[in-house]
Backbone as CSV, one residue per row, in Angstrom:
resi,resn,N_x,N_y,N_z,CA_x,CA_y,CA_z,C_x,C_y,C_z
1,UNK,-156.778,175.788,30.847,-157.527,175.001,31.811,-156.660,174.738,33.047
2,UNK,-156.667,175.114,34.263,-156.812,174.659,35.385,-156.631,173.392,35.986
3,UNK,-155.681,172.950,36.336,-155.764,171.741,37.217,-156.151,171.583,38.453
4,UNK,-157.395,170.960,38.997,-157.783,171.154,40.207,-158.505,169.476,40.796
5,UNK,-157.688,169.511,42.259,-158.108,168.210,42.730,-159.401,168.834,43.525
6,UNK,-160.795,168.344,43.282,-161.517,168.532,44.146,-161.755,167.694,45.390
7,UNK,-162.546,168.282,46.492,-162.798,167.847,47.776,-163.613,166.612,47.634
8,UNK,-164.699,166.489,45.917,-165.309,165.225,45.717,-163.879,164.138,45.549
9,UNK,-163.556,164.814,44.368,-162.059,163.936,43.631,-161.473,162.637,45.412
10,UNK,-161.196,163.933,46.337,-160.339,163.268,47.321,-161.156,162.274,47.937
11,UNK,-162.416,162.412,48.112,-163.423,161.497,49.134,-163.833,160.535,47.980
12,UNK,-163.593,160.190,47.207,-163.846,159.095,45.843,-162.561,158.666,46.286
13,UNK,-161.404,158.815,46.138,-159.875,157.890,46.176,-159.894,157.388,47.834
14,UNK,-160.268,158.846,48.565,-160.181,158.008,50.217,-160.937,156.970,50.326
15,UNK,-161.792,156.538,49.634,-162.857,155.306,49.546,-162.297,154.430,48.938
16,UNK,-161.810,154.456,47.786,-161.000,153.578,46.838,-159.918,152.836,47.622
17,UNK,-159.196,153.434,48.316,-158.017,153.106,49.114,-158.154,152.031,50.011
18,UNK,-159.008,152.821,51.243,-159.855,151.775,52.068,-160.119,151.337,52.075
19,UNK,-161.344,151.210,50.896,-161.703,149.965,50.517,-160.998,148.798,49.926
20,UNK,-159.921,149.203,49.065,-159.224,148.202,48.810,-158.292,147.493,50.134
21,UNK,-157.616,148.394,50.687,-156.972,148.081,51.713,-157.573,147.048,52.856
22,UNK,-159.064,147.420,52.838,-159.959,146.339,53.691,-159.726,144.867,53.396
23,UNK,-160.238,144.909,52.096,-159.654,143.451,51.033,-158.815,143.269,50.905
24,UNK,-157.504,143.928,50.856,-155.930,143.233,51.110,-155.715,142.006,52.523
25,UNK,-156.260,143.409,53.793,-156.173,142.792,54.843,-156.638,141.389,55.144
26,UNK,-157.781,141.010,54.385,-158.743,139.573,54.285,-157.876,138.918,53.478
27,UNK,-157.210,139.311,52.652,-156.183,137.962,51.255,-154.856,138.004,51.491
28,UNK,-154.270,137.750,52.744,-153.117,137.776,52.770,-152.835,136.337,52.533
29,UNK,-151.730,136.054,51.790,-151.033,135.000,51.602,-150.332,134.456,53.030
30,UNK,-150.433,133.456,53.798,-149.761,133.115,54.829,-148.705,132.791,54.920
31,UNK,-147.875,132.477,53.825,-146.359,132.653,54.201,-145.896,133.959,53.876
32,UNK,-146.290,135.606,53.861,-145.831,136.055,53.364,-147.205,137.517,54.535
33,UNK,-147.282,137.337,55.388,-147.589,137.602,56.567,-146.785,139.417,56.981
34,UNK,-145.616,138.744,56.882,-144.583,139.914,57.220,-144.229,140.897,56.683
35,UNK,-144.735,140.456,55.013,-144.555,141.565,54.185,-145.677,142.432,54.424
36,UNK,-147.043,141.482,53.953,-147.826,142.274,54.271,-147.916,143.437,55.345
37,UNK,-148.206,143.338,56.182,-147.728,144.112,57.364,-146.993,145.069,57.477
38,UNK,-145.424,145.059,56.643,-144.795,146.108,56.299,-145.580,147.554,55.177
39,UNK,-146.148,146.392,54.079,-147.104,147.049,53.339,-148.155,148.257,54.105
40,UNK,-149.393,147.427,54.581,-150.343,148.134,55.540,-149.897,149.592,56.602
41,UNK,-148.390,149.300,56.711,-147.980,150.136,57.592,-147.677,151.424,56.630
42,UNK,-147.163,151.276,55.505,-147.153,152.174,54.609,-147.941,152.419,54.246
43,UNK,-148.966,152.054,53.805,-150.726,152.338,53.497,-150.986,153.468,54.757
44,UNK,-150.812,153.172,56.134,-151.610,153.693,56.476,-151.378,154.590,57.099
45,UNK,-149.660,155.070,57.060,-148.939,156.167,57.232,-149.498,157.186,56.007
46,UNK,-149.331,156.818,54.911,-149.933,157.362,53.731,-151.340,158.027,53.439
47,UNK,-152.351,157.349,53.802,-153.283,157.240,54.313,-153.093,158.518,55.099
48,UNK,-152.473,158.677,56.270,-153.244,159.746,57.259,-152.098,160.794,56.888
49,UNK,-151.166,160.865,56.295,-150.430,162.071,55.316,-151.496,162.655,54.758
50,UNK,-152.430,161.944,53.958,-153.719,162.337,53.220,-154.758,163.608,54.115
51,UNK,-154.839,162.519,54.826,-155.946,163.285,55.597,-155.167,164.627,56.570
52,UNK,-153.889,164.514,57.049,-153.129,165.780,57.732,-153.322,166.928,56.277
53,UNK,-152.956,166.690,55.137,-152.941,167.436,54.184,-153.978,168.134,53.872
54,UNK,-155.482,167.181,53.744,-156.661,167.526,53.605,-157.146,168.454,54.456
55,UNK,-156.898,168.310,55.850,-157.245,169.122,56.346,-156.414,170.578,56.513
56,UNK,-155.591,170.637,56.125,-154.977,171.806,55.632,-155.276,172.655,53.905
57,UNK,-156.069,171.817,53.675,-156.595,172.522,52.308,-155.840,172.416,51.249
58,UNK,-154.739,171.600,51.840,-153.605,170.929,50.276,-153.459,169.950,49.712
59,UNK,-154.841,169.964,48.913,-155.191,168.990,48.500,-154.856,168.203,47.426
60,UNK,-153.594,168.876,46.565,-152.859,168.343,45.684,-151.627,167.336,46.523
61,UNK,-151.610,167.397,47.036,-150.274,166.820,48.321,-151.041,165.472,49.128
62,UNK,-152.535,166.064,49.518,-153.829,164.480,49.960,-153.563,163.882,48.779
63,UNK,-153.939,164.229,47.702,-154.060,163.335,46.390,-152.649,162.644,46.236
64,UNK,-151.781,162.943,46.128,-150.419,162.320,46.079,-150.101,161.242,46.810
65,UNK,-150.657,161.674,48.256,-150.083,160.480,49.355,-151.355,159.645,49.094
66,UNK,-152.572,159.717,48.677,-153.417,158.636,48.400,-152.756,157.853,47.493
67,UNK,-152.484,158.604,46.110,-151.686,157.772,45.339,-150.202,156.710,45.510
68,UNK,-150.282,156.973,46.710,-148.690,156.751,46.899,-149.424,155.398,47.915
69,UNK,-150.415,155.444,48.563,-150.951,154.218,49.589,-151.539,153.007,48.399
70,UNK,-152.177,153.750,47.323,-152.580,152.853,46.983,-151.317,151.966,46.145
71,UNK,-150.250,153.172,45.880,-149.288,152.108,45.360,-148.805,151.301,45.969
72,UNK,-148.753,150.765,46.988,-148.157,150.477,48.146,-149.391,148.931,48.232
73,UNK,-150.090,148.572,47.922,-151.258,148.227,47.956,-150.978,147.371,46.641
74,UNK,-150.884,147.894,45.735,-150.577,147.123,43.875,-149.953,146.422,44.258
75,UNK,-148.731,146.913,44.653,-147.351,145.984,44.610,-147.128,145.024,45.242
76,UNK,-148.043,145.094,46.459,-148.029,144.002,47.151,-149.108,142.735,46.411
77,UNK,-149.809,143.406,45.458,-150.554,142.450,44.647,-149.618,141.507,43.563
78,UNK,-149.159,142.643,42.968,-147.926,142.028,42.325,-146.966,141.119,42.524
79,UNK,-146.357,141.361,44.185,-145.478,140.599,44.749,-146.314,139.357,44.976
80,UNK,-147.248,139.227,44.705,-148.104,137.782,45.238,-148.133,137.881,46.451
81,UNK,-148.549,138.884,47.448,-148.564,138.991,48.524,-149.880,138.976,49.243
82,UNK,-150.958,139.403,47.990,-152.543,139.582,48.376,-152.899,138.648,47.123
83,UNK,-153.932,138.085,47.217,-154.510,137.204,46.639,-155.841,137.739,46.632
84,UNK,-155.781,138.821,45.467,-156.959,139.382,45.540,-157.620,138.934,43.733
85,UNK,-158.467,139.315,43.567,-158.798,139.274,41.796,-159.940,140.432,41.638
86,UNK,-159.865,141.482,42.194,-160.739,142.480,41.987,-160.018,143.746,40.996
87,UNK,-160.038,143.450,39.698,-159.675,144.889,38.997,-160.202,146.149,39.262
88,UNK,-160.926,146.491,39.597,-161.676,147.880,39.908,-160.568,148.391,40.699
89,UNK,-160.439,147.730,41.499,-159.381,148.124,43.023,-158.060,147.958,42.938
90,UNK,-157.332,146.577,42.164,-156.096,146.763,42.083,-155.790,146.771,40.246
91,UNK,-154.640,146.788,40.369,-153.908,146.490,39.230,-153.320,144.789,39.200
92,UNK,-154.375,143.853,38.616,-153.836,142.548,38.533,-153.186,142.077,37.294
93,UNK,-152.257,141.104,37.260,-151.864,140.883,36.261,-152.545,140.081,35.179
């Protein structure tokens, strides 16, 4: 069997991402402002790694840097940095 990221696969996570990332942006913790921010910036460098990749048809490499935004995204959940409570989207404790 074949390992294959499809073009659905990628437009399901590019949604996932965003969307979560939308809701980060709304729950930021206010003393902790700066992190965030550092976060988002990695999101969204990541983020358009994705899409430079995608549109090159390497789509195992989009899938990676999605994975890599949304990690970027957890951790800041983790760090108590987003004050979110949506499991679908993050990893809460």
């Amino acid at each position: 069997m074949e390992n294959i990221i499809s073009k659905q696969k990628l437009e399901k996570y590019f949604k996932l991402t965003s969307t979560a990332l939308a809701k980060a942006k709304k729950k930021i913790i206010k003393t902790k402002e700066k992190y965030a921010n550092e976060i988002f910036e990695m999101v969204e460098n990541y983020l358009s790694d994705a899409k430079f990749f995608e549109k090159k048809g390497d789509f195992v490499n989009a899938f990676a840097a999605l994975n890599y935004a949304h990690g970027w995204l957890d951790s800041g959940v983790r760090l108590d940095i987003f004050d979110v409570k949506d499991r679908k989207l993050f990893t809460i404790k």
